[in-house]
Each structure stands twice: as structure tokens, then as C-alpha cells.
C-alpha positions as CSV (number, residue, x, y, z in Angstrom):
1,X,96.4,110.9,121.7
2,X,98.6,112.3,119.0
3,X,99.3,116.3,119.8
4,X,98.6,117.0,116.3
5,X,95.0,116.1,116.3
6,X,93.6,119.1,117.8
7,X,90.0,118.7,115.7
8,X,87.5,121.9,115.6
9,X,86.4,122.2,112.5
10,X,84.3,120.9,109.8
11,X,83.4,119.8,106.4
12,X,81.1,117.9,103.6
13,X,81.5,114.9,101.4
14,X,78.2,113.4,99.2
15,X,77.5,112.6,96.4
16,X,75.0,115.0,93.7
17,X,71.7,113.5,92.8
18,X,68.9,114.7,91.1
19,X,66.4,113.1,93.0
20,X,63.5,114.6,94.9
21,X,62.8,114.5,98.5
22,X,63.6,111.6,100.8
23,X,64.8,109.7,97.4
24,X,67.2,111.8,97.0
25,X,69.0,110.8,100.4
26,X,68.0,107.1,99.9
27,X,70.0,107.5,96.8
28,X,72.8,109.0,98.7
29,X,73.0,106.6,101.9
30,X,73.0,103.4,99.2
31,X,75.9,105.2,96.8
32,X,77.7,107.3,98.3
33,X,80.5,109.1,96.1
34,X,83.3,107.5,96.0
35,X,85.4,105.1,92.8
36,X,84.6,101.6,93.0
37,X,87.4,99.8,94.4
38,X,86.7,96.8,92.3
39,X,88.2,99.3,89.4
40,X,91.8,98.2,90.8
41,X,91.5,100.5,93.5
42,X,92.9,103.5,91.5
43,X,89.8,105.0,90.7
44,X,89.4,107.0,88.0
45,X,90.9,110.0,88.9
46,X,93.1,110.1,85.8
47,X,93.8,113.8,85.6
48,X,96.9,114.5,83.7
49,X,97.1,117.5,86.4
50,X,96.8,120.6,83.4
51,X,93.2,122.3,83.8
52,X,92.0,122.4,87.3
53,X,88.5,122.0,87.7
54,X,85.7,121.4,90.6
55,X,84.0,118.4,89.3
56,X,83.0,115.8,91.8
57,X,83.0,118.8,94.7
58,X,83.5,116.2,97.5
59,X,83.9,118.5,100.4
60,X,84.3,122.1,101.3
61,X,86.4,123.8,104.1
62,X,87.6,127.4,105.2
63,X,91.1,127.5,106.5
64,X,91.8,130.1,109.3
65,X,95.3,130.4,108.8
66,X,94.4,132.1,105.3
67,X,90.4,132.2,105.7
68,X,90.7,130.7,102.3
69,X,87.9,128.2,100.6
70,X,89.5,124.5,100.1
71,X,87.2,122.2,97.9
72,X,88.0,118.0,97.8
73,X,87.8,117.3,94.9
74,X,88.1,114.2,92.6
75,X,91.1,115.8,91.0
76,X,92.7,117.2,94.0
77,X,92.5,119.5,97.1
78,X,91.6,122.6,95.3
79,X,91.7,126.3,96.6
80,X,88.6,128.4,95.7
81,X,89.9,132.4,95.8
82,X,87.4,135.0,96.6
83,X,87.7,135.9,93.0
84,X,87.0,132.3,91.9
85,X,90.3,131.5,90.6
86,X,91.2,128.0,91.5
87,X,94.5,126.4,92.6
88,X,95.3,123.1,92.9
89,X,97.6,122.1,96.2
90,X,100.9,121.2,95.8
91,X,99.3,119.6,92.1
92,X,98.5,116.7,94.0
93,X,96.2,114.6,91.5
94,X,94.1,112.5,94.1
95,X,90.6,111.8,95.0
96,X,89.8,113.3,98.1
97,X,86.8,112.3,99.7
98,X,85.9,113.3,103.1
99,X,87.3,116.0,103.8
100,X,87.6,118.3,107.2
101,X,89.3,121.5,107.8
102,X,90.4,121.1,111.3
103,X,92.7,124.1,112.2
104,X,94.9,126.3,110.8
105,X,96.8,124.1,107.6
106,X,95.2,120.9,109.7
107,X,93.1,118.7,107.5
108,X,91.9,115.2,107.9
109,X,90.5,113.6,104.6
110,X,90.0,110.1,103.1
111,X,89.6,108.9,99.5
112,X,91.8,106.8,96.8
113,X,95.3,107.7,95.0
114,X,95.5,109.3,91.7
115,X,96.8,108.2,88.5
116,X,100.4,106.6,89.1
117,X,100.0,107.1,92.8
118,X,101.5,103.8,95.4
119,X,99.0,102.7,97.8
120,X,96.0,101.0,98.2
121,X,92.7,101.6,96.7
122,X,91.0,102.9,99.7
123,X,93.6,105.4,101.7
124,X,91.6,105.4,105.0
125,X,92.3,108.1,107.0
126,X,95.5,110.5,106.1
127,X,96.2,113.9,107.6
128,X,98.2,117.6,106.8
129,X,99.6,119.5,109.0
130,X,101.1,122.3,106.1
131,X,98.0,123.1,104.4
132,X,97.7,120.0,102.1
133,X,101.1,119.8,101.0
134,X,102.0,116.3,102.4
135,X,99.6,113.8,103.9
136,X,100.4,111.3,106.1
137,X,98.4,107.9,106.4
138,X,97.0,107.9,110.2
139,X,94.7,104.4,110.4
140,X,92.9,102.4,108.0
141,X,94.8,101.9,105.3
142,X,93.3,99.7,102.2
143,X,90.2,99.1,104.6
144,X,88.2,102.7,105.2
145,X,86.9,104.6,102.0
146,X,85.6,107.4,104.0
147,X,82.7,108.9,102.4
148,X,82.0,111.5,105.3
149,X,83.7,112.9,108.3
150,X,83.5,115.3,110.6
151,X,85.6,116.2,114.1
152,X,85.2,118.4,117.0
153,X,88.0,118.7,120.1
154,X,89.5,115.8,120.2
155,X,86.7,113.2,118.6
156,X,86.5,111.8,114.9
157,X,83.7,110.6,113.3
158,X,83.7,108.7,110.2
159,X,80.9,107.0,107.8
160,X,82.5,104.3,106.1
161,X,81.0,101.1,104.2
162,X,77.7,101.8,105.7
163,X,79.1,101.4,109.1
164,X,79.6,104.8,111.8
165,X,83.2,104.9,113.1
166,X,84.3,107.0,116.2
167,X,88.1,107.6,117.4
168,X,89.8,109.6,119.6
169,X,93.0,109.6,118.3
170,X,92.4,108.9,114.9
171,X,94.4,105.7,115.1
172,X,92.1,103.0,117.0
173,X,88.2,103.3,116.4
174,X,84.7,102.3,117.7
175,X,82.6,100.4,115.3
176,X,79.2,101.9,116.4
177,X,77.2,99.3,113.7
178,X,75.7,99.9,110.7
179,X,73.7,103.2,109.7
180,X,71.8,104.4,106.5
181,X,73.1,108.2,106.4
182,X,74.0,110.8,103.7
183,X,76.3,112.9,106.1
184,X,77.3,113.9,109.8
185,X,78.4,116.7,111.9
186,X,80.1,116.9,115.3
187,X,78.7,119.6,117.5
188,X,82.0,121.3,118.4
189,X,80.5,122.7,121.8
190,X,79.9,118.9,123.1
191,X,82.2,116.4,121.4
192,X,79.7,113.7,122.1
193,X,77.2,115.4,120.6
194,X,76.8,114.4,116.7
195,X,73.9,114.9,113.7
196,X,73.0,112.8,111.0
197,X,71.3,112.9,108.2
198,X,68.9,110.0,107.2
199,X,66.4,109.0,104.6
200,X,63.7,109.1,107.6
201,X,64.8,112.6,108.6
202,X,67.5,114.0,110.9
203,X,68.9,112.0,114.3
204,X,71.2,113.2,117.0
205,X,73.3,111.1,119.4
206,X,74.7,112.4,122.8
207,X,76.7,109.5,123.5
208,X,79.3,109.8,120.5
209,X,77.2,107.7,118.0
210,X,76.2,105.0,120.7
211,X,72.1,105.8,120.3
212,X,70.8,108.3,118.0
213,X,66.8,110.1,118.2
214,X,64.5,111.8,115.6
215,X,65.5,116.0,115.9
216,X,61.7,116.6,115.9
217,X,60.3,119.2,113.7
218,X,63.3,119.0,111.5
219,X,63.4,119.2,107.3
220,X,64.2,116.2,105.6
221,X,68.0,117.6,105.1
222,X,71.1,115.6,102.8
223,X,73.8,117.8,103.8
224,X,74.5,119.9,107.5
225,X,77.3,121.7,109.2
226,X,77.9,122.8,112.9
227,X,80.2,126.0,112.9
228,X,83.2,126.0,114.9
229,X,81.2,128.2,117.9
230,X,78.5,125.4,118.4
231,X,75.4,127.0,117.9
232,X,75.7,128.1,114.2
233,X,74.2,125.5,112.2
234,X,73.5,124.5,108.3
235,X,71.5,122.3,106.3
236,X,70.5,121.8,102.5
237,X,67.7,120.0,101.4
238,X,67.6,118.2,98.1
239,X,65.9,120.3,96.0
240,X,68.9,123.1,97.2
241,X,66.8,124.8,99.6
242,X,69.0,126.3,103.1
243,X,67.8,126.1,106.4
244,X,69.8,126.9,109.3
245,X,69.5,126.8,113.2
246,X,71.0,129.1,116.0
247,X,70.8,126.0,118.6
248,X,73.0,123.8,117.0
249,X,70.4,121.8,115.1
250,X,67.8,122.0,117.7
251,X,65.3,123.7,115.5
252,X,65.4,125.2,112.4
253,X,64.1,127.9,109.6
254,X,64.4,128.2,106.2
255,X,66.8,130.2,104.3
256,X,68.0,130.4,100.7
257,X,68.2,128.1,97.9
258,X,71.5,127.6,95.8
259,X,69.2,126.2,93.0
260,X,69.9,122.9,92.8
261,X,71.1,119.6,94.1
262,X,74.0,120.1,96.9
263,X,77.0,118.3,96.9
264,X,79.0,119.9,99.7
265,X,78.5,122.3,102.9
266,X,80.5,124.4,105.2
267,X,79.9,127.3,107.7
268,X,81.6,129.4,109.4
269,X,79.8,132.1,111.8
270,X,77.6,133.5,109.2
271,X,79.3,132.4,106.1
272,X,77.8,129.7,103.9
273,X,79.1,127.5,101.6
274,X,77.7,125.1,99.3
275,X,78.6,123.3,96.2
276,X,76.2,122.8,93.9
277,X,76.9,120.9,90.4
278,X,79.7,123.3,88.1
279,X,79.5,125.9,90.9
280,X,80.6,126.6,94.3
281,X,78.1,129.2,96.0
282,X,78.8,131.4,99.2
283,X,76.6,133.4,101.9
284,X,77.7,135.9,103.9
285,X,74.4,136.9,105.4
286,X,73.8,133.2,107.8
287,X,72.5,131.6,104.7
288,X,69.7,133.8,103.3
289,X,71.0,134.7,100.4
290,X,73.7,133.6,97.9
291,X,76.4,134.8,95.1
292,X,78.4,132.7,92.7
293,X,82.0,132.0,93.8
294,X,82.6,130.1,91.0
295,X,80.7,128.6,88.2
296,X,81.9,126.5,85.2
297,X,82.6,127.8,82.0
């Protein structure tokens, strides 16, 4: 196992849809949110890297060596102040598509180059150990277009071309078969613990993705998070309505609403985190209530 991949943490990558109900995450398991490949595998993230924005929100993180907000973005790993003001890292022009915070300055991601950026259309996994400055490619080059993933001490999962992929090193994987989901979340308590989110409801697996079950009693959820403590847990419905559970997913109640379709999720203890379209929303309360970060001009 590589000493560097030392996974804890977690983050959100779908796509926004204004669809109601179990549509909505029908809509998300068939489309994901990523650049078709077929475009020549540069995407179109054409950004001539002047005004930084947070369109196509792809995946939210908090990192703890600055207990900063980091958004993935189609134009770039972006830095959300607790003022709003945005920074771009390192001006890296690049779709970034899953995207995890996994320790301090430790991020795992996937997605496709930028304008004028070498490589292959789909970057399959890459990884930063300095905050987003440099990436390196881990696995999966030109084959994985990651469109979620998640990690949790030591075990990476990753939803890729309608397929569920689990590694322990980030290097060599388990195919676990073909899923219909909209997003994932390791339980960072028990590694081989993981959540989904399908268009038939939510499903957990015990056995790292090898069998999943119906959560019973569970809202029909498209995007979820597992805080870094294990029991802490998130979830936005379509319409933008938060619920969140103290069991780790076990059961849940309902929250807040950030008003609209979600397109990214993080916690973290009792902070909440959810992109919504032109804003990025945050709870400090455990997801009952919520205040503008940042919102489009």
C-alpha cells in the first residue's frame, strides 16, 4: 500500500437536475456529470483561466490543514473563503470530477484535462499531497472517468462507467459489477461499510461493495456524506430538502432545505455543505438550517 494513501475523508460529485423525485436520480445514475469523451477527450473545459467561477460544482471538501472549503469544479479546484471569495488552486484550468478531501492537503479526484492540457480524455484516478498544487496519476489512466468517490482508512471506492470499483491502494481494483447509483459514501468507522444512493432508494454493503440491502425507512436521497467520526451523516433529496442521521445512515430525520436541486455534499461534525446551482450553501447547526456562502452574481 502506498504510505501516502492514508484515506479519512469525504466528498461529492453529481450532476444538477431539475427533476422531481426518484426521476431526478434516474436522471442522475444514466448521465452522470462528466464531458463526453467522444468530444476528443478534452472536454470542454476551455476556461482561459481569468474569472473564477463555481459552475458545474462537482464536489465539495473541507481541508483540515486550513479547515478551508475546496469545490471541484469544471474549471478547476476552487477554494470557497468563509467570506465567499474564491481562489482558484495553483490556476489549474481542469475538470475535476470526483473529488475527496482525504487529510490535511491530501486529495484524491478524477475528471479530464483542460484546454491545452497532455493526457488522455479520462485522467482516472490522480492524487495531491500539497493541497492541489500538483497531481499525480495513481491508476486508470485514459480508462476511469470517475464520476463519484469516496475513501475511508485505507479503502477507495469509485463509480465509474456504471460499474462500482473498490482498491486498497488506489493502484489495482475490484470490479464489483455494474450498479445504477447517483453517489457513495464510505463509513469511515468500518472501511467495509459503504452507502449508495439509488433510483429505488438507499443500499448499504458490509462487505466493501460485494452485496448491498435496502436502509429501510430511508428517503429517496441523490446525494450523502459520512463525517470523518462515523456516525455523523448527510443526505439531500432532489427537491433540496436535508436529512441527516446520527448512526451513520441507519435512520434518519429531516432537516433543512437549500432550496433547490443539489449538486454536491460534504460534512464535517456539524457543519454542512451543499452546492446548489450558482451557490454554495453551508450549516453550522447539523444541517437544520442554512446561510449563503457564496452565490452568483
Amino acid at each position: 500500500m502506498r504510505s501516502s494513501v492514508l484515506f479519512t475523508r469525504s466528498a461529492r460529485c453529481v450532476r444538477r437536475w431539475g427533476l422531481p423525485g426518484a426521476a431526478a436520480v434516474s436522471a442522475l445514475v444514466l448521465a452522470g456529470c462528466g464531458a463526453d469523451p467522444a468530444a476528443g477527450g478534452q472536454g470542454d473545459a476551455t476556461a482561459d483561466g481569468g474569472e473564477i467561477t463555481l459552475e458545474h460544482v462537482h464536489g465539495l471538501g473541507v481541508d483540515p490543514a486550513d479547515d478551508a472549503l475546496y469545490a471541484g469544479t469544471h474549471y478547476g479546484l476552487v477554494r470557497i473563503s468563509p467570506d465567499g471569495e474564491l481562489t482558484r488552486v495553483a490556476d489549474r484550468v481542469q475538470d475535476f470530477m470526483g473529488f475527496t478531501v482525504v487529510g490535511p492537503e491530501h486529495y484524491l479526484a478524477g475528471g479530464h484535462p483542460g484546454a491545452g492540457q497532455d493526457g488522455p480524455g479520462n485522467l482516472g484516478l490522480i492524487e495531491s499531497t500539497d493541497g492541489g498544487e500538483t497531481w499525480e496519476t495513481l491508476s486508470l489512466a485514459g480508462e476511469a472517468d470517475f464520476h463519484a468517490l469516496d475513501a475511508a482508512d485505507g479503502v477507495i471506492y469509485g463509480y465509474s462507467g456504471g460499474r462500482l470499483l473498490v482498491s486498497e491502494d488506489g493502484v489495482e481494483w475490484a470490479d464489483r459489477g455494474q450498479m445504477r447509483i447517483a453517489d457513495l459514501a464510505a463509513d469511515p468507522s468500518d472501511p467495509q461499510r459503504v452507502l449508495a444512493t439509488t433510483e429505488a432508494g438507499l443500499v448499504v454493503s458490509e462487505d466493501a461493495g460485494k452485496n448491498f440491502t435496502a436502509v429501510v425507512g430511508a428517503p429517496l436521497l441523490v446525494l450523502l456524506d459520512v463525517a470523518a467520526d462515523g456516525g455523523t451523516a448527510a443526505g439531500v433529496a432532489p427537491d433540496g430538502t436535508v436529512f441527516v442521521s446520527t448512526d451513520g445512515g441507519r435512520t434518519w430525520v429531516e432537516g433543512g432545505s437549500v432550496g433547490g436541486a443539489p449538486a454536491a455534499l460534504t460534512v464535517e461534525g456539524d457543519e454542512v455543505y451543499v452546492a446548489v446551482e450558482g451557490a454554495v450553501l453551508g450549516s453550522t447547526d447539523g444541517g437544520e438550517t442554512f446561510t449563503e456562502l457564496y452565490r452568483e452574481s
